[in-house]
C-alpha positions as CSV (number, residue, x, y, z in Angstrom):
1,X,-17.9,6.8,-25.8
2,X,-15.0,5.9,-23.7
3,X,-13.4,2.1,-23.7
4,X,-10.7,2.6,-21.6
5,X,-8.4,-0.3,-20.9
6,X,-7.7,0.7,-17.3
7,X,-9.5,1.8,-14.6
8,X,-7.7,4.1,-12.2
9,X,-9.0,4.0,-8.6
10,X,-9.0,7.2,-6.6
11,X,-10.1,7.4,-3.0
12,X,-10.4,10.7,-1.5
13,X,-10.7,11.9,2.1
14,X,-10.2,15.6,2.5
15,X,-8.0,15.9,-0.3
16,X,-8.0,19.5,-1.3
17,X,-4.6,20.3,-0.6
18,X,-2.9,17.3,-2.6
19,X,-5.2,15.8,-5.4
20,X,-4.4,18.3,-7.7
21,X,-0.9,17.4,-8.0
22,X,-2.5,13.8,-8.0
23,X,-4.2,14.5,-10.4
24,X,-1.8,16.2,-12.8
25,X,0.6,13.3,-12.4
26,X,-2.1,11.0,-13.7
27,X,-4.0,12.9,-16.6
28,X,-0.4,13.6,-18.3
29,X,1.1,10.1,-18.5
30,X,2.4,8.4,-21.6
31,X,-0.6,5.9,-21.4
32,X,-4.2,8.0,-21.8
33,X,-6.6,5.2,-22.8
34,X,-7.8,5.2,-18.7
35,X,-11.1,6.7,-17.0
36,X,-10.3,8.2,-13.5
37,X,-12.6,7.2,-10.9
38,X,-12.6,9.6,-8.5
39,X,-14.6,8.6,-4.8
40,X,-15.3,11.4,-2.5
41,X,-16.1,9.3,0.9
42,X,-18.2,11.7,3.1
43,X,-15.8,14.8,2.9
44,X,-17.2,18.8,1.7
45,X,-14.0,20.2,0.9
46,X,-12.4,21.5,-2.2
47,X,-11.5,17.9,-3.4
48,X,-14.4,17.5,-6.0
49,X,-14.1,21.6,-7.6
50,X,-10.4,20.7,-8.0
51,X,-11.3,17.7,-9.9
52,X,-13.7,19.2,-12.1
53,X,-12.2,22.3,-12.8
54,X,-9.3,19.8,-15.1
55,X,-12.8,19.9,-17.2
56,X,-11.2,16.1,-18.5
57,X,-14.1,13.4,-19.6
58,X,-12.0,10.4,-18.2
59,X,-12.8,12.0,-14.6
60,X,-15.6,10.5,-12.8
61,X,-16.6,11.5,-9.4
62,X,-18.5,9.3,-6.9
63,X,-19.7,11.1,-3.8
64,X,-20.9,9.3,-0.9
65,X,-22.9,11.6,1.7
66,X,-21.6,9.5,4.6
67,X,-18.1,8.3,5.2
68,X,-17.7,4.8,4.3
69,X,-14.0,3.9,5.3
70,X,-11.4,3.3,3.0
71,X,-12.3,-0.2,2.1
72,X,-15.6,0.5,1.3
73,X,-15.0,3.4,-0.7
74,X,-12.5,1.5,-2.8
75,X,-15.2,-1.6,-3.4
76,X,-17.9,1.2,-4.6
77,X,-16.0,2.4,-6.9
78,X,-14.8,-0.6,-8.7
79,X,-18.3,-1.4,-9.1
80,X,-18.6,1.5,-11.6
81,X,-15.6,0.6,-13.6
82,X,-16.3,0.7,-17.4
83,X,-17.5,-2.4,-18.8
84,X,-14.6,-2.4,-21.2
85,X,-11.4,-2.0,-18.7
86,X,-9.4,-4.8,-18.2
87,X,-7.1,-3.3,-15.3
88,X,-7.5,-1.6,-12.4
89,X,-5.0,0.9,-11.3
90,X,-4.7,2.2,-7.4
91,X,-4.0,6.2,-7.0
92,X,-3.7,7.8,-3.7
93,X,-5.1,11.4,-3.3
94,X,-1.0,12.6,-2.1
95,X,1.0,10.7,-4.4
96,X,2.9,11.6,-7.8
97,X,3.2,9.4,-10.3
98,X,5.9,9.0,-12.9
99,X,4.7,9.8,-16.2
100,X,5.5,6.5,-17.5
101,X,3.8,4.7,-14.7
102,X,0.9,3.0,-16.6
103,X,2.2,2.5,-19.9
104,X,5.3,0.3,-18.0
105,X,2.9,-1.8,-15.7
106,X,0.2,-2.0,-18.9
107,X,3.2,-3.2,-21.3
108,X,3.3,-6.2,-18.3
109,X,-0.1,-7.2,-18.3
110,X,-0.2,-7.8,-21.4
111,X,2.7,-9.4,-22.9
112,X,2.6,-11.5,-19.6
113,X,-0.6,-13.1,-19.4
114,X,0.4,-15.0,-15.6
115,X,0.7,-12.2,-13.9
116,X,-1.8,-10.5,-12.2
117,X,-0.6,-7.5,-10.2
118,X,2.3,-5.6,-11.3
119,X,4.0,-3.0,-8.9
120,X,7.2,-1.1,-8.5
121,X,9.6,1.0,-6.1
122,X,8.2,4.2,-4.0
123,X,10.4,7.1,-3.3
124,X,9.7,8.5,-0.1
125,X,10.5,12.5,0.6
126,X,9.8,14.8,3.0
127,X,12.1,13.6,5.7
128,X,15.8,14.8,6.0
129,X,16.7,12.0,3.3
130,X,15.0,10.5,0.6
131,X,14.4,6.5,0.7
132,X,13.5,4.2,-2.1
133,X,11.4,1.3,-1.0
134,X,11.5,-1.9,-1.4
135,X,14.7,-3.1,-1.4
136,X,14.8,-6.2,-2.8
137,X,13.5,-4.4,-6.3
138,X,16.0,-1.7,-6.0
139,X,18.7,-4.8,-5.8
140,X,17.2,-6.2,-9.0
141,X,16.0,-9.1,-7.1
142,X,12.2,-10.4,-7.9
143,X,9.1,-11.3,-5.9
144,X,8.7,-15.3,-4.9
145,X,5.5,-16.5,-5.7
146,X,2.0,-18.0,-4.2
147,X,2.7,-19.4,-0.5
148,X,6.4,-17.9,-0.5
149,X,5.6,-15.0,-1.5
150,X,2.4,-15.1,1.4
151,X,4.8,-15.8,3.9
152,X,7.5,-13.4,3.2
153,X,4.7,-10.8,3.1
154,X,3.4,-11.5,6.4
155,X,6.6,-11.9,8.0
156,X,8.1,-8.3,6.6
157,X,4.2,-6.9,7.4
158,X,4.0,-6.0,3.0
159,X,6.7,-5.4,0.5
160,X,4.4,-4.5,-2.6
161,X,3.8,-1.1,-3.0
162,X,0.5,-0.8,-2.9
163,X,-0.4,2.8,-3.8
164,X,0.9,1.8,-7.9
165,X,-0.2,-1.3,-7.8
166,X,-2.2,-2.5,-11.3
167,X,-3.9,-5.9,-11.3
168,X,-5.9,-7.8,-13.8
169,X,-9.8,-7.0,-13.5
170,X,-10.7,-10.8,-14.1
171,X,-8.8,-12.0,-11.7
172,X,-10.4,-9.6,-9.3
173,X,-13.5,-10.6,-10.5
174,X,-13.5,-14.6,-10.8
175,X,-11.8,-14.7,-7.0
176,X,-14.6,-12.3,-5.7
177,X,-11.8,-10.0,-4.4
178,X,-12.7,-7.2,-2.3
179,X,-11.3,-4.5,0.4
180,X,-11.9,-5.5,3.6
181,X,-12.3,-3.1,6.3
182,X,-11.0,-5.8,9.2
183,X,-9.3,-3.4,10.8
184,X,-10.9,-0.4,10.1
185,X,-8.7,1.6,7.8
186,X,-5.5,0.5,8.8
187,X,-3.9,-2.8,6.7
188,X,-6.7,-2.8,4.2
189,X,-3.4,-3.2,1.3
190,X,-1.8,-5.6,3.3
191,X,-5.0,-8.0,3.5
192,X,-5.9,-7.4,0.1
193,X,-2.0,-8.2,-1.3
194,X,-1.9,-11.5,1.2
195,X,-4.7,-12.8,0.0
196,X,-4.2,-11.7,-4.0
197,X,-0.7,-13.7,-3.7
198,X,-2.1,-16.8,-3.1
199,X,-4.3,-16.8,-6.8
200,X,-2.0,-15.0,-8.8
201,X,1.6,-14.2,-9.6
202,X,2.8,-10.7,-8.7
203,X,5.6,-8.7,-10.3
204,X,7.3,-6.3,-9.5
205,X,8.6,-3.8,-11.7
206,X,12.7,-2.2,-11.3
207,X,11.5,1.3,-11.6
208,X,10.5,4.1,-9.7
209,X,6.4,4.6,-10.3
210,X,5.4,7.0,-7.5
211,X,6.6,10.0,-5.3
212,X,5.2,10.4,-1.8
213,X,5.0,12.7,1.1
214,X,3.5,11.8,4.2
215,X,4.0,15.6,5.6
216,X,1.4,17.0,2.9
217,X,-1.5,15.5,5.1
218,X,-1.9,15.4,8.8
219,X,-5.5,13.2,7.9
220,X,-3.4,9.5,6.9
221,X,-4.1,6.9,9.0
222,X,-0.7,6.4,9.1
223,X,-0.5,9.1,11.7
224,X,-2.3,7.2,14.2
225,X,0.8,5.0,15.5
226,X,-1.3,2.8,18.5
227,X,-4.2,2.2,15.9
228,X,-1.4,0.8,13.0
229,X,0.7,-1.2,15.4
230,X,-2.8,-2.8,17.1
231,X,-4.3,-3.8,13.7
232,X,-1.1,-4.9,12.5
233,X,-0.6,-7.4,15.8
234,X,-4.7,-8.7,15.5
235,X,-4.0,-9.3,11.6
236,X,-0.9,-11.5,11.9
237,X,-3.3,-13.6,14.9
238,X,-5.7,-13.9,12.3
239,X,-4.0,-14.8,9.7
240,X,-2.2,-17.2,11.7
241,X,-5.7,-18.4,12.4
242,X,-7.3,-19.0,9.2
243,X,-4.0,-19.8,7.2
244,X,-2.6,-22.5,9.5
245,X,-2.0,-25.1,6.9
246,X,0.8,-22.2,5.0
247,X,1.8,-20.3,8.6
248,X,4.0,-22.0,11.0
249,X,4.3,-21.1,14.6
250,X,8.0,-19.8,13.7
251,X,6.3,-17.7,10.9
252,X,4.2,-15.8,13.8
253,X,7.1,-15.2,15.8
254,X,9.3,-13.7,13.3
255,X,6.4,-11.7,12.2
256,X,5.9,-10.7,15.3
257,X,9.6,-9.5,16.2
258,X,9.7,-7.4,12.9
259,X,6.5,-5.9,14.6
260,X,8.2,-4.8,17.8
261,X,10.9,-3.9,15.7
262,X,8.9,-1.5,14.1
263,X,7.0,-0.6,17.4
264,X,10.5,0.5,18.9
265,X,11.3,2.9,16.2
266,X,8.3,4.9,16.7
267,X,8.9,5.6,20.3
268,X,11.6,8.1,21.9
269,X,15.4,7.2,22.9
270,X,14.1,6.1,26.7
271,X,10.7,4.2,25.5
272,X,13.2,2.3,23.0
273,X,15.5,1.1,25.7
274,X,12.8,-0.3,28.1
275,X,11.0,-2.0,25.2
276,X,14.2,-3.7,23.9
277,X,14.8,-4.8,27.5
278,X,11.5,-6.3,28.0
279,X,11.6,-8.2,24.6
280,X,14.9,-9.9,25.4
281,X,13.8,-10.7,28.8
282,X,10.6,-12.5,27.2
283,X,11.9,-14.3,24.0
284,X,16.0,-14.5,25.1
285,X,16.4,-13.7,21.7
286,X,19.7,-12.1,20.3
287,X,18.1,-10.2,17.7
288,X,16.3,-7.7,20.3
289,X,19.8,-7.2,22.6
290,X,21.5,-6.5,19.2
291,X,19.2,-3.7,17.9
292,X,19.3,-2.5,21.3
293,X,23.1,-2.0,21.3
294,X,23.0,-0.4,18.1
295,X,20.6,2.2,19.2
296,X,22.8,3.1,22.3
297,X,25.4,3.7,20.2
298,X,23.6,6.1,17.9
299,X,22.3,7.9,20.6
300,X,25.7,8.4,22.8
301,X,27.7,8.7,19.2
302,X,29.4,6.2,20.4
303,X,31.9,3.9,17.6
């Protein structure tokens, strides 16, 4: 009988043209003492003959006949986690993982008994130039800690990978944690990291743990541009709301002007010029005329 010491969760949603890349990445690393739950939220593709067809015993597949959401799926399947796991591991059905992935973040955990979530740095492909992400670990710089690190989370809208995160089951457990499906399946990370933050340390490793590429799928919900900046804009209200004795009013705004930030570079060359206006017409604030001059001069090549 398997006793494995982590728990990989894998949420699937039409997954048939990337999990078994996904899944290679993960059944080959350094560290095998893990179980692979695998749930299939309301999809009849390929995804679950891909899976089996590995013919591995620490695969476990949990189909749900309906779709559940993203939040939900991911609560369902930590229910079934073995008994005897003391980690939980987040995999995403496009991702590649670094074969050393686990055995760094477990080698953490457990020489590092404060810490409760360990991640590390993303490399992002599929665009005309890789990025690595996030900075301040690429710099050799370190997560703050409790309400800092809260604030500087919902400020820069999530700076922890979430994707390789690993995080201590008991600490999970004795807070009651759980996936929240607030707003839908946008931000369900960024809740869950917020919240984490503020009842356990969080570390984040120098290395690179994970590949992805966003063009493999057209089904993310990153796609959907006006549903993401919405949710993002209601979380930061709500969070503003219930955490007002750690969020100042100067917290919200800069939050908020890193969210028009991020609004402005998902819009075309004309869109970008109007909304930069309108900002620094409403909050006569420097930072908005700035970033608009530097985008006139990109697009004129202009020195």
């Amino acid at each position: 009988m398997l006793k494995p010491l982590v728990t990989i969760v894998l949420p699937v949603y039409n997954g048939e043209k990337t999990i078994k890349a996904t899944l290679e990445s993960l059944l080959n690393q350094t560290f095998t003492n893990f179980e692979i739950l695998i749930g299939i939220d309301g999809t009849m593709d390929q995804s679950k003959d891909i899976a089996l067809r590995f013919n591995d015993n620490r695969i476990k597949i949990i189909e749900h006949p309906e779709n559940l959401g993203l939040a939900n799926n991911l609560n369902e399947i930590i229910k079934l986690a073995s008994p005897n796991s003391q980690y939980f591991a987040m995999a995403e059905q496009d991702d590649i993982y670094v074969l050393e992935r686990l055995q760094w973040q477990a080698d953490v955990m457990q020489k590092h008994k404060d810490i409760g979530l360990v991640s590390g740095i993303v490399e992002f492909t599929g665009e005309k130039k890789n990025l690595l992400f996030p900075g301040l670990l690429i710099r050799g710089e370190q997560f703050l800690q409790g309400k800092d690190l809260f604030r500087f989370l919902y400020i820069n809208q999530l700076k922890v990978v979430n994707t390789c995160m690993m995080w201590r089951k008991s600490t999970h457990l004795d807070n009651n944690f759980k996936f929240r499906s607030t707003y839908g399946n946008f931000n369900v990370d960024w809740d869950f990291v917020l919240r984490f933050c503020l009842k356990s340390n969080i570390y984040g490793l120098p290395n690179k743990l994970v590949t992805m590429n966003r063009t493999l799928t057209n089904n993310s919900v990153t796609t959907n541009t006006n549903g993401q900046n919405a949710a993002s804009k209601l979380l930061l209200i709500d969070f503003k709301k219930e955490f007002q004795a750690i969020l100042s009013e100067n917290d919200y705004k800069a939050a908020l002007k890193v969210q028009h930030k991020i609004e402005l570079g998902s819009h075309s060359k004309f869109k970008i010029v109007g909304l930069s206006l309108f900002y620094f017409m409403k909050y006569q604030d420097w930072y908005f005329i700035t970033y608009l001059i530097s985008k006139v001069k990109d697009y004129f090549k202009w020195p």
